[in-house]
KOLRONU-18257 format. One record per atom (N, C-alpha, C): x, y, z. Coordinates in steps of 0.2 Angstrom, whole numbers, plus 5000, padded with zeros to 4 digits. Example, Ala and Ser with C-alpha at 12.3 -4.5 7.8 and 13.67 -1.06 7.14 Angstrom:
# KOLRONU-18257
506649725039
506249785039
506649845039
506449895035
506849955036
506450005039
# end
This chain:
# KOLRONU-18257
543939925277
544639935279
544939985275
545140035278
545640075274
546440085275
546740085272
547240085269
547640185267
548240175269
548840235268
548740255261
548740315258
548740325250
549440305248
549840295251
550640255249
550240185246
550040145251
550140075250
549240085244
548740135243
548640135236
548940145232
549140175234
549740195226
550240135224
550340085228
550640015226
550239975223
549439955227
549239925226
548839925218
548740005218
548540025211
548839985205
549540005209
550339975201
550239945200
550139885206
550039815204
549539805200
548939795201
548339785199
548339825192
548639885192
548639885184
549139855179
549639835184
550239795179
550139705178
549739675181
549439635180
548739635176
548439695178
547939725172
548139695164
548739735163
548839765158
549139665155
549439655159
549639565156
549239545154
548639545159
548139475159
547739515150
547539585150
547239605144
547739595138
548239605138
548639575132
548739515131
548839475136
548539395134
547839355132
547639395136
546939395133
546439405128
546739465125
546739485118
546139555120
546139585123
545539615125
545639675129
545239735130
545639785135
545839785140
546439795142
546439805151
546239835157
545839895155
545239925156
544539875160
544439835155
543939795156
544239745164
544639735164
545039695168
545139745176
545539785172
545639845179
545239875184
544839905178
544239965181
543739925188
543439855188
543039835194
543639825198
544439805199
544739805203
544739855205
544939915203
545239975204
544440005211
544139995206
543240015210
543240005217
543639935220
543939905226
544139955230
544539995227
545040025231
544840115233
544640135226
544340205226
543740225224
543540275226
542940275223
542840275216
542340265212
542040225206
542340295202
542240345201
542340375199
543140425198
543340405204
544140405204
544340355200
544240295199
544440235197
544340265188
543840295189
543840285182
544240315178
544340385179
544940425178
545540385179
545740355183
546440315185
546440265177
545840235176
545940165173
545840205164
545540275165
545540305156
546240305155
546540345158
547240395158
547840325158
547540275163
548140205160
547840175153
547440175153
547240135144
547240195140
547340275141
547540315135
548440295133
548940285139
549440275138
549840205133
549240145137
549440095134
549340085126
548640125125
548640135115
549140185113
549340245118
550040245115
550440235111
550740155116
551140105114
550740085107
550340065107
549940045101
550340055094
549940135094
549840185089
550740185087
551240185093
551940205091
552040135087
551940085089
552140025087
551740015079
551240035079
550740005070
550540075068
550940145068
550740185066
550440175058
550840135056
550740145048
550140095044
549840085048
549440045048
548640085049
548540135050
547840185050
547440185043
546940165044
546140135042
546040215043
546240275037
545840335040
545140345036
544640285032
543940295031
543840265040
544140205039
543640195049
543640235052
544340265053
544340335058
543840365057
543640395053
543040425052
542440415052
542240355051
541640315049
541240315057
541940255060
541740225066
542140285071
542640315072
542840335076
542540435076
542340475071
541840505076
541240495079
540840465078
540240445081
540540415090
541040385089
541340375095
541540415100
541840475094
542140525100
541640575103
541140575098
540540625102
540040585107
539840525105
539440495111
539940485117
540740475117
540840465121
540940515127
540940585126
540940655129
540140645130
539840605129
538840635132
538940575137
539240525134
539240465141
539740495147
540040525147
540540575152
540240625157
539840645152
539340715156
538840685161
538840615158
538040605162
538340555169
538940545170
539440515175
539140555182
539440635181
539040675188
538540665191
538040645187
537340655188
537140595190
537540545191
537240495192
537840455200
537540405204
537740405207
538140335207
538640325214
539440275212
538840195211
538540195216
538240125217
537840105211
537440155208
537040145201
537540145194
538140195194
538840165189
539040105190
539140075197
539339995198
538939955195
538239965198
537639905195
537839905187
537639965183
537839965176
538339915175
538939955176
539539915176
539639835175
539439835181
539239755183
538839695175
538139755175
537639695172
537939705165
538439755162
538639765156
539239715156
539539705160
540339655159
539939595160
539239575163
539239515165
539039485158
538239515153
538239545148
538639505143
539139555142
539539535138
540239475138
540339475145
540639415143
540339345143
539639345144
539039275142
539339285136
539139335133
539139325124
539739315122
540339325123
540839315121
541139225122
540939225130
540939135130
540539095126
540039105123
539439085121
539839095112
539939155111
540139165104
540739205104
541439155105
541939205104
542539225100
541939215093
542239265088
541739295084
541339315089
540639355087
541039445084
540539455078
540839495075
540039525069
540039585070
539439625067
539639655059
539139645056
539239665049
539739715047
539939715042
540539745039
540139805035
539639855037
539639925035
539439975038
539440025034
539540105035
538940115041
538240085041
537940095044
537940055054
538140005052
538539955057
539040015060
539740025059
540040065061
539940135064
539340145061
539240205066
538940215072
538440155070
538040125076
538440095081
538940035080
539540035084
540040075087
540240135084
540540165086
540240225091
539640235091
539140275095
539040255101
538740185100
538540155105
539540105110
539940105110
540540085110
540540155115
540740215111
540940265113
540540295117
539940305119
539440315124
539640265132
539440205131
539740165134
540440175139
541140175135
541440225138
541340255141
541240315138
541040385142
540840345150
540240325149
539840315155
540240285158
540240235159
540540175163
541240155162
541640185157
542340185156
542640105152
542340075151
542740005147
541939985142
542439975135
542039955130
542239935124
542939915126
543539905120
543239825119
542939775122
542739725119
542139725114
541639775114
541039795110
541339825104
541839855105
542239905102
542439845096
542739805098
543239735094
542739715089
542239715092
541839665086
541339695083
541339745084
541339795076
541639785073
542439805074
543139815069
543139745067
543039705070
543439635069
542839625062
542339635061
541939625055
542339645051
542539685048
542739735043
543639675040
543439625044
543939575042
544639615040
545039665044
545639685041
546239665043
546739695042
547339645042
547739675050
547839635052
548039635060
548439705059
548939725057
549239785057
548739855058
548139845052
547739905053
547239905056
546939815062
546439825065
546839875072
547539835072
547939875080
547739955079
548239975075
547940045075
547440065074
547040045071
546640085069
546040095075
545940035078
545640025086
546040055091
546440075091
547040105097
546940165097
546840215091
546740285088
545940295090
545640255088
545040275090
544940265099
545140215101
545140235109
545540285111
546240295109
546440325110
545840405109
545640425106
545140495104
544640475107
544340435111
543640415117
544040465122
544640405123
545040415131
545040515132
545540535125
545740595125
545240645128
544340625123
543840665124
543640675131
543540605133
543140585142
543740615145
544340605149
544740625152
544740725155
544640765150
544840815151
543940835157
543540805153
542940805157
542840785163
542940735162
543240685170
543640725175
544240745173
544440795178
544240865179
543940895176
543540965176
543140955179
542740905181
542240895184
542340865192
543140855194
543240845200
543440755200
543340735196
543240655198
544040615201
544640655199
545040665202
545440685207
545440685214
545840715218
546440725216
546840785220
547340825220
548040765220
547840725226
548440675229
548440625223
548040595219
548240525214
548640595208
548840625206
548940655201
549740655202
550140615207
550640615208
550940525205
549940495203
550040425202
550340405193
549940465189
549940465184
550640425180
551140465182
551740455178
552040365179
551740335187
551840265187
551540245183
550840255182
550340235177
550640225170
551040275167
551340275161
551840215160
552140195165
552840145166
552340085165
552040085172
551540015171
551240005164
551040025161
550740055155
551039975149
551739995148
551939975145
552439925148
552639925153
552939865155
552539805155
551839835159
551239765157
551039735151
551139785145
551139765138
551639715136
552239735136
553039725136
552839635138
552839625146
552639575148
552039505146
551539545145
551039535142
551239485132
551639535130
551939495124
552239445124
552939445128
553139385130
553039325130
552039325134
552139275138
551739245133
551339285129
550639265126
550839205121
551339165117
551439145112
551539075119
551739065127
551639005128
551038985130
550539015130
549838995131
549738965126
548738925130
548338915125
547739005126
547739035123
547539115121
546639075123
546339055120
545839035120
545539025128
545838975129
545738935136
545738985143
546539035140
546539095145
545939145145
545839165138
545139195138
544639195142
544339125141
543739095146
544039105152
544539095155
544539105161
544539185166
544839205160
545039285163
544039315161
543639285158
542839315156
542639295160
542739225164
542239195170
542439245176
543239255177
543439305182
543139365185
543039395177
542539455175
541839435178
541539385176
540839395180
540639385186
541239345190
541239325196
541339395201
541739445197
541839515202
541339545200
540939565192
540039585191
539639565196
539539495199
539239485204
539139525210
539739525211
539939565215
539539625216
539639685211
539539715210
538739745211
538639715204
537939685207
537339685213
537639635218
537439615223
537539685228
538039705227
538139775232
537839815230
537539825223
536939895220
536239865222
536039825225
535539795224
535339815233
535939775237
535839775244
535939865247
536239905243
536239965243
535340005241
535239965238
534640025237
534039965242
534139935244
533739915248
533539955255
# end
């Protein structure tokens, strides 16, 4: 079925403003939540650009909120190794095609949200060498496939810091994946000419979904939400899945 690029341009808001809720209540990125919807509606590779350029916005919000909270050994430690694999995971995006990006995509969220259900407060050693390895493989990830802010987490969440400097500090370093991949993504076409008029609602969404997303999070049970926005996640991987599969048949 297709659809007017007006009524994507709605559907998009929506799904990102609800994106952006369910990943602040959830505690995890909205990215992870958006990007298989967004896939719905445009090609995988437009999507993906749509859904960096809204999660560079909403770390934003982050960064202006816990500025003073910057962890600059992590930034360094973990966050270049990030930002360079994340620009090798971007180059290899062209080369490859939408239905084999989805498979990935797919078996990588289904992946991980098993383990997060299974273990979720799973968190990887607290060193130099751990962090780089994390941050590499996080940042690569990315690139490729465009969501990785929950791999991302439990690195940093080892490092036991204090909620102020874990926000920034994880916001900064995505924010430097997003900023890397982005200029790539669009040099390389992955963009059409007509969404670029989408951008600026993205920015509003951005932060109204966050805004909302705060409100609501303190009358939940956070935990309970979790599991169910994870199982959500695998039931769309399926998906995914299943159409990379019946594709190359």
């Amino acid at each position: 079925m297709t659809v007017s690029l007006e009524l994507e341009y709605i559907i998009l808001i929506i799904l990102g403003f609800l994106s952006e809720i369910l990943g602040t209540m959830a505690g995890f990125g909205s990215s992870t939540i958006f990007l298989p919807l967004a896939s719905y509606l445009v090609e995988f590779k437009t999507a993906l650009v749509l859904v960096a350029i809204f999660h560079l916005f909403g770390n934003v919000s982050r960064i202006t909120f816990f500025r003073h909270g910057l962890d600059w050994n992590v930034l360094l430690i973990f966050g270049i190794p990030s930002f360079v694999l994340s620009l090798i995971g971007a180059t290899l995006v062209g080369n490859l095609s939408q239905t084999f990006l989805k498979l990935m995509l797919g078996i990588f969220l289904i992946v991980l949200s098993i383990l997060f259900l299974i273990k979720p407060k799973l968190a990887f050693p607290a060193s130099n060498k751990s962090l780089i390895l994390g941050g590499g493989i996080s940042g690569f990830i990315v690139g490729l496939i465009g969501t990785g802010g929950a791999l991302r987490a439990s690195f940093l969440t080892g490092l036991k810091m204090e909620k102020e400097k874990y926000i920034a500090s994880s916001a900064v370093v995505a924010l430097g994946t997003d900023a890397t991949r982005i200029p790539y993504y669009i040099s390389s076409g992955f963009l059409p000419e007509q969404y670029y008029y989408l951008i600026p609602f993205l920015f509003v969404t951005a932060f109204l979904g966050s805004y909302v997303g705060r409100k609501i999070v303190t009358r939940i049970d956070q935990e309970k939400f979790k599991k169910l926005v994870l199982i959500a996640i695998i039931l769309v991987s399926v998906k995914f899945i299943l159409d990379g599969i019946t594709a190359s048949l």
